[in-house]
C-alpha positions as CSV (number, residue, x, y, z in Angstrom):
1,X,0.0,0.0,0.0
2,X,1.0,3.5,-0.6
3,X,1.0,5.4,2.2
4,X,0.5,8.9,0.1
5,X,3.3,10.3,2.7
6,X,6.3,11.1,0.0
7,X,7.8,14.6,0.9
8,X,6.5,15.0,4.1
9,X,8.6,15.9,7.2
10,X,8.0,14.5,10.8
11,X,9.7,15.2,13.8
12,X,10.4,11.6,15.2
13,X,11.4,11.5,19.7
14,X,13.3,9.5,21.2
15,X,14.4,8.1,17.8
16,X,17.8,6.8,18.5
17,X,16.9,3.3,19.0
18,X,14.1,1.1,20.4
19,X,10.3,1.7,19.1
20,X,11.2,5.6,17.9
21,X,13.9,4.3,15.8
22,X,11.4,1.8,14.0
23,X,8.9,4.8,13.9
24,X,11.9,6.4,11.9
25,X,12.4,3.8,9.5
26,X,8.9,3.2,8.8
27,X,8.0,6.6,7.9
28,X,11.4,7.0,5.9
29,X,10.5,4.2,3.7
30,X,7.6,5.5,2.7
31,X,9.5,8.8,1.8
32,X,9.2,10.7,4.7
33,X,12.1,13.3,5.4
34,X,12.6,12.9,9.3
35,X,14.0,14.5,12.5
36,X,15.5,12.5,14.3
37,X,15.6,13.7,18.3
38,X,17.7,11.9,20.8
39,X,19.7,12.6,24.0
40,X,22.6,10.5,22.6
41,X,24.4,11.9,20.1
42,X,26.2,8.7,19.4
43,X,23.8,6.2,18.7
44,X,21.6,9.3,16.8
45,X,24.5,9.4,14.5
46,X,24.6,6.1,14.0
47,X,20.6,5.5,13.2
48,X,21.1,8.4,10.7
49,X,24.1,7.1,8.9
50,X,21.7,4.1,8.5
51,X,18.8,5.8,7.5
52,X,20.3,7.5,4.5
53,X,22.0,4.6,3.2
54,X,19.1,2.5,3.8
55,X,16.0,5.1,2.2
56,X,17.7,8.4,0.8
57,X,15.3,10.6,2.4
58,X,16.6,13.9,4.3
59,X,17.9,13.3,8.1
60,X,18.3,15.6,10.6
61,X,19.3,15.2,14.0
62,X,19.3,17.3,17.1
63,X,20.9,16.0,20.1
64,X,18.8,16.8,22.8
65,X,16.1,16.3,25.9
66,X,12.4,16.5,23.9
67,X,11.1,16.8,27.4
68,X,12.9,20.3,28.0
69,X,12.0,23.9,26.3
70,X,15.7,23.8,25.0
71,X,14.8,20.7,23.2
72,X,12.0,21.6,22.0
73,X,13.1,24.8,20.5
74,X,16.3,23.0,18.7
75,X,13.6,20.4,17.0
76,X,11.4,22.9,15.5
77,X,14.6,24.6,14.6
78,X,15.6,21.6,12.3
79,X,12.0,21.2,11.0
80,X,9.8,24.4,11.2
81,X,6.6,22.9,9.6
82,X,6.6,19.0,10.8
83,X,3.5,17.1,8.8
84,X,4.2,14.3,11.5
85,X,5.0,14.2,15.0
86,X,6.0,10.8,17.0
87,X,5.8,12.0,20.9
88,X,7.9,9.5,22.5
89,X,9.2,11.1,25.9
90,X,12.1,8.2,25.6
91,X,11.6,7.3,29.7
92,X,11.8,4.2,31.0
93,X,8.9,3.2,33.2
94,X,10.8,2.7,37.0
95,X,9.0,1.1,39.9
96,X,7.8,3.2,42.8
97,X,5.3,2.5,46.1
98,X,2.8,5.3,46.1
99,X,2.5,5.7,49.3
100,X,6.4,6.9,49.7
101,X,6.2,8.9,46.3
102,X,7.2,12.8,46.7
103,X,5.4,14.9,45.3
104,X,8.3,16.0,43.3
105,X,8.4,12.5,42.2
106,X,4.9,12.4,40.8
107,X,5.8,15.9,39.1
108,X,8.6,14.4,37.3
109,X,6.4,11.8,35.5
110,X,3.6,14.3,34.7
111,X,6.4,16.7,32.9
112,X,7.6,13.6,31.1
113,X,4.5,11.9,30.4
114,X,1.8,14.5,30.0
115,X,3.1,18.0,29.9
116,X,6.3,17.4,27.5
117,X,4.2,15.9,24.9
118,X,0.6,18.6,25.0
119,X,3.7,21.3,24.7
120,X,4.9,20.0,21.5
121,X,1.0,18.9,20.7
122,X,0.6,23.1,21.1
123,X,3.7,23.7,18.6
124,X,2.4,21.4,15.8
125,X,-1.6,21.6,15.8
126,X,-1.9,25.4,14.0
127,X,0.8,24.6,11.2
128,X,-0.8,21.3,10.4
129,X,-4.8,23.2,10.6
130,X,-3.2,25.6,8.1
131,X,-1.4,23.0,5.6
132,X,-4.8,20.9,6.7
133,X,-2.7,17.9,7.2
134,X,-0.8,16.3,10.5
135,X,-0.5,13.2,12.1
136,X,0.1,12.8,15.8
137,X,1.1,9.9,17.4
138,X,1.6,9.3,20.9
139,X,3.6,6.8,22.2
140,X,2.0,4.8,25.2
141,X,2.3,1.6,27.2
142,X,-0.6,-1.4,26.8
143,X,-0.5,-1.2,30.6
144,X,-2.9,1.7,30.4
145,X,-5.6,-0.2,29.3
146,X,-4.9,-2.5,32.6
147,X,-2.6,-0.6,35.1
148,X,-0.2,-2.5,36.6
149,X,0.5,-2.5,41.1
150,X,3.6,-0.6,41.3
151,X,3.1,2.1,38.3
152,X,0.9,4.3,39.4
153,X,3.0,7.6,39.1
154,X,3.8,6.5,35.5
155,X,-0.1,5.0,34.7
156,X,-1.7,8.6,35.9
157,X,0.6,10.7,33.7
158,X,-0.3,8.4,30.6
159,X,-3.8,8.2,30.9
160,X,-3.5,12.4,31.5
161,X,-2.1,12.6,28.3
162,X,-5.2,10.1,26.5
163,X,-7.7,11.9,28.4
164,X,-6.9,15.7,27.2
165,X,-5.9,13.8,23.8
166,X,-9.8,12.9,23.7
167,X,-10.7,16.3,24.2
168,X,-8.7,17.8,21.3
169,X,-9.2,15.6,18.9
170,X,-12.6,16.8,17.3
171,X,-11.4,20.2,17.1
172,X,-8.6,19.4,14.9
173,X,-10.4,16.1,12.8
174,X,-12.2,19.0,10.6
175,X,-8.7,20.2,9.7
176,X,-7.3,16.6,8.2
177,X,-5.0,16.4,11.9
178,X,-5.5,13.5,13.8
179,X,-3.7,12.3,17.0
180,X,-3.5,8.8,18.0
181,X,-1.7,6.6,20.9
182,X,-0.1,3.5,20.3
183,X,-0.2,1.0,23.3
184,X,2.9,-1.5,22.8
185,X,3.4,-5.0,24.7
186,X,6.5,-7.0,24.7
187,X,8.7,-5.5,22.0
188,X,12.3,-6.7,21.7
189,X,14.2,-3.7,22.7
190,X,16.8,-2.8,24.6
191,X,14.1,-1.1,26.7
192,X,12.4,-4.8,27.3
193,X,15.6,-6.4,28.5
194,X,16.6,-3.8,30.6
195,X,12.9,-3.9,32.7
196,X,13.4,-7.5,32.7
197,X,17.1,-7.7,34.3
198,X,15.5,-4.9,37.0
199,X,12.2,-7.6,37.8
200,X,14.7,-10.2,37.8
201,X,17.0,-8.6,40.2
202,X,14.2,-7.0,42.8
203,X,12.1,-10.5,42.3
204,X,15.1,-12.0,43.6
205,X,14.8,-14.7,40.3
206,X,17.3,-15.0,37.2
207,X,16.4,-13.2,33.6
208,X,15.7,-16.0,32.0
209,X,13.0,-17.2,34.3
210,X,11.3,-13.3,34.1
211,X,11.3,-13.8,30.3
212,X,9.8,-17.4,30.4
213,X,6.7,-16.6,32.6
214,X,6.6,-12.9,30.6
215,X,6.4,-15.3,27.1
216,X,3.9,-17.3,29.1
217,X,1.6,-14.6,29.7
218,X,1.3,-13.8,25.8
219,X,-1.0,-15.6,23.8
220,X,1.5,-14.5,20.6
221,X,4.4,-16.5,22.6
222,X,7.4,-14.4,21.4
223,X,8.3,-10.7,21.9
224,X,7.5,-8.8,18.7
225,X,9.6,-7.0,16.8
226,X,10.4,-3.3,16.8
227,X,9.4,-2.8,13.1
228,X,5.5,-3.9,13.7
229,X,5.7,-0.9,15.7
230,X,7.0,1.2,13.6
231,X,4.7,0.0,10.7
232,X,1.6,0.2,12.6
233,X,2.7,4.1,13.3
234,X,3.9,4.8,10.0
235,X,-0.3,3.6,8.7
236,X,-1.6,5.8,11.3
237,X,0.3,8.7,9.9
238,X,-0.9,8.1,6.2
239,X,-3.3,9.3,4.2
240,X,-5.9,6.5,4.4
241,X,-5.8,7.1,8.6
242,X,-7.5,10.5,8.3
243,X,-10.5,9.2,9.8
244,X,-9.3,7.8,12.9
245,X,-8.4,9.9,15.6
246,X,-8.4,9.7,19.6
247,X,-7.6,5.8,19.8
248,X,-5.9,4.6,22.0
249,X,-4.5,1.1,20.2
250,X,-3.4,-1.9,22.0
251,X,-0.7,-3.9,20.1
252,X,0.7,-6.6,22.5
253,X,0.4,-10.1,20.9
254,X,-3.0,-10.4,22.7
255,X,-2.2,-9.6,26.4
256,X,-4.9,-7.3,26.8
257,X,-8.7,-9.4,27.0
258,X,-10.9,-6.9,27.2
259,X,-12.9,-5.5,24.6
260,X,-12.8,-1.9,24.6
């Protein structure tokens, strides 16, 4: 399928490696000029360098926190007039017991979560109203759909973010802009493996044992790989996706049972 997304220009977060990265690689194969945003300069490089080889399209990186004004601002320096925007704050979710969290503890994961990505939300929404295109997609956890003991710092910032998502959405659907949240399971990332070492070690258990029961748990019986990620947020920026907005998609091997 063609997308219909030749010559447009996305910003891409966190896009170094992991889901972002795929995000990147998906939209540049379908022709996409991309910004790539990363606080590693190193491993940016490196997914550029690829990128070009691999599709041709324009790169551009900027080295930097997408969670901080100065980040911000260096972004929409490299690409004024973004068609597409991939808000990925690029934070790993870390356990905490809510009834020791500071309260600058829960602020941290509302700037990360929630604020960061409405700020950038602000930046993009009258450019793409005026072009009358834009595709927004927010990068979630499945989890949110069926919070998890432990998270609830991280869950409450997340579902903040869907909630005033829901709000926005059907003033900008008139204007061909659409925002959308992607809800990944078990993708094999360096991400994944790193969560998995930390439950193994504070489980008291070995890795391998955290990954056999977390295979266990999926009816899909593997992790999935980075690039049905990316895909499935390359179709939601496209041209044939205009008419979904303010989902909140689930796409973990079949983890989630409910049916809404």
């Amino acid at each position: 399928m063609n997308l219909g997304l030749r010559g447009r220009k996305a910003i891409v977060c966190a896009a170094s490696r992991g889901l972002g990265r795929a995000a990147a690689f998906s939209l540049a194969r379908e022709g996409v000029d991309v910004t790539l945003v990363a606080r590693t300069a190193d491993t940016l490089d490196r997914a550029a360098d690829e990128l070009r080889r691999d599709t041709g399209v324009e790169v551009t990186t900027v080295a930097g926190d997408i969670n901080t004004e100065a980040g911000q601002e260096a972004a929409f320096a490299a690409c004024p007039a973004p068609d597409i925007l991939v808000n990925n704050p690029g934070v790993r979710q870390v356990p905490g017991d809510f009834r020791t969290l500071p309260k600058q503890e829960w602020q941290h994961w509302l700037d990360v979560h929630f604020l960061s990505s409405v700020q950038l939300i602000q930046k993009v929404v009258p450019g793409m109203c005026e072009r009358r295109f834009g595709r927004i997609v927010n990068m979630s956890v499945s989890f949110i759909k069926f919070p998890q003991v432990g998270f609830a710092h991280s869950h409450a910032a997340r579902l903040a973010l869907s909630g005033a998502v829901a709000s926005m959405v059907r003033e900008l659907i008139p204007h061909n802009v659409t925002i959308n949240t992607v809800c990944p399971g078990l993708f094999d990332t360096d991400a994944l493996h790193t969560n998995l070492h930390g439950h193994a070690e504070r489980g008291n258990t070995t890795y391998e044992a955290i990954v056999e029961n977390r295979l266990k748990t999926c009816p899909a019986g593997r992790f999935a790989d980075a690039s049905e990620c990316g895909d499935l947020i390359a179709y939601l920026c496209s041209a044939q996706a205009g008419f979904m907005t303010g989902q909140n998609i689930v796409n973990d091997g079949g983890v989630y049972q409910g049916l809404f």
